[in-house]
C-alpha positions as CSV (number, residue, x, y, z in Angstrom):
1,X,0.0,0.0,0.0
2,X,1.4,3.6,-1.1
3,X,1.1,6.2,2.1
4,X,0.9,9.1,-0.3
5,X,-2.7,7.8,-1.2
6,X,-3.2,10.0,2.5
7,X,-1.6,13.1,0.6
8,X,-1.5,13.4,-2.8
9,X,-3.6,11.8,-6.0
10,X,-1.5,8.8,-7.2
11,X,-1.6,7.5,-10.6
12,X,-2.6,3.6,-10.6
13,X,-3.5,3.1,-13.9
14,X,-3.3,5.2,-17.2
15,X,-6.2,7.8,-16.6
16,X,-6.8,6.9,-12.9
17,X,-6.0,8.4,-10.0
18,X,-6.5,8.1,-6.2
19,X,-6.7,10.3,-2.9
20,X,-8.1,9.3,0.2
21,X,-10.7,12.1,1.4
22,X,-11.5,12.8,5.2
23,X,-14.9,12.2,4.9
24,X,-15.2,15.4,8.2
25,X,-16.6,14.1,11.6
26,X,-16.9,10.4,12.6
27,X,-19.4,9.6,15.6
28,X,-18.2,6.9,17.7
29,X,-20.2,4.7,20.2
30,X,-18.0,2.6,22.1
31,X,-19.2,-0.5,23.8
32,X,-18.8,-0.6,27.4
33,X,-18.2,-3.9,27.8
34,X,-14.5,-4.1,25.8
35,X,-12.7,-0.3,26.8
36,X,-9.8,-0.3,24.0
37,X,-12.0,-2.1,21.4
38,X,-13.3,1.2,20.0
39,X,-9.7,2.9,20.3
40,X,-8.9,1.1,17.1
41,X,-11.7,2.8,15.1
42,X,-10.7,6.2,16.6
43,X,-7.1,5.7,15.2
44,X,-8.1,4.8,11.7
45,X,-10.1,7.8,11.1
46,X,-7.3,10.0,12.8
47,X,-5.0,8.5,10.5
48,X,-7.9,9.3,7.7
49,X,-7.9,13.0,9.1
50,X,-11.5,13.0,10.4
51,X,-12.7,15.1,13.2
52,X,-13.5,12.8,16.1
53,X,-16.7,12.5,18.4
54,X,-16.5,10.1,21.1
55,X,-19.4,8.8,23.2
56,X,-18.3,6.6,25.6
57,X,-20.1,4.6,28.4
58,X,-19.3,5.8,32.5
59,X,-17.5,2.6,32.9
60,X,-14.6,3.1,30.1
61,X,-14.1,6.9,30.5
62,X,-11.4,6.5,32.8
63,X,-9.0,3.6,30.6
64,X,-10.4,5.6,26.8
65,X,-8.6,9.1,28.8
66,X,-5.3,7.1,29.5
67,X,-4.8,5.7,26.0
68,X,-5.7,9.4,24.4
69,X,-3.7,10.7,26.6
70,X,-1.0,8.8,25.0
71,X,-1.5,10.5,21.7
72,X,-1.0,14.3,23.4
73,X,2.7,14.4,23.1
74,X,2.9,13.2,19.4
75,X,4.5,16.0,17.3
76,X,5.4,15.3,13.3
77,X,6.8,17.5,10.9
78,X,6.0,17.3,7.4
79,X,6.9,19.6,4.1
80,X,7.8,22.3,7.0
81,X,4.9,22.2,8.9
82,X,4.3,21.0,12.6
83,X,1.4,18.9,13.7
């Protein structure tokens, strides 16, 4: 698989060309039976660049916070810019 497809229209066949879109904001419910289940979800539409709503049950707030919290420090640079 070709990361640019995240970034930049890539050719894959004579006239064709692909881009993956951000679709905007993905709604997730997360069960409250499994607490990191749902994490995976959230990642792949980060990694899509989709704005992120979360509803999660009482019993999973508190282990859902510690793995985002994970993500807070993350800092990239790409093509001069910070994210």
């Amino acid at each position: 698989m070709n990361i640019e497809y995240l970034n930049d229209f890539v050719q894959v066949d004579d006239e064709k060309y692909m881009k993956a879109q951000p679709m905007g904001t993905v709604c997730h419910w997360m069960a409250g039976n499994v607490a990191t289940l749902g994490i995976y979800s959230v990642l792949l539409s980060i990694l899509c660049k989709n704005g992120n709503i979360l509803r999660v049950s009482k019993e999973c707030v508190s282990e859902i916070h510690e793995l985002l919290k994970l993500l807070d420090n993350i800092v990239i640079e790409y093509e001069g810019n910070t994210y």
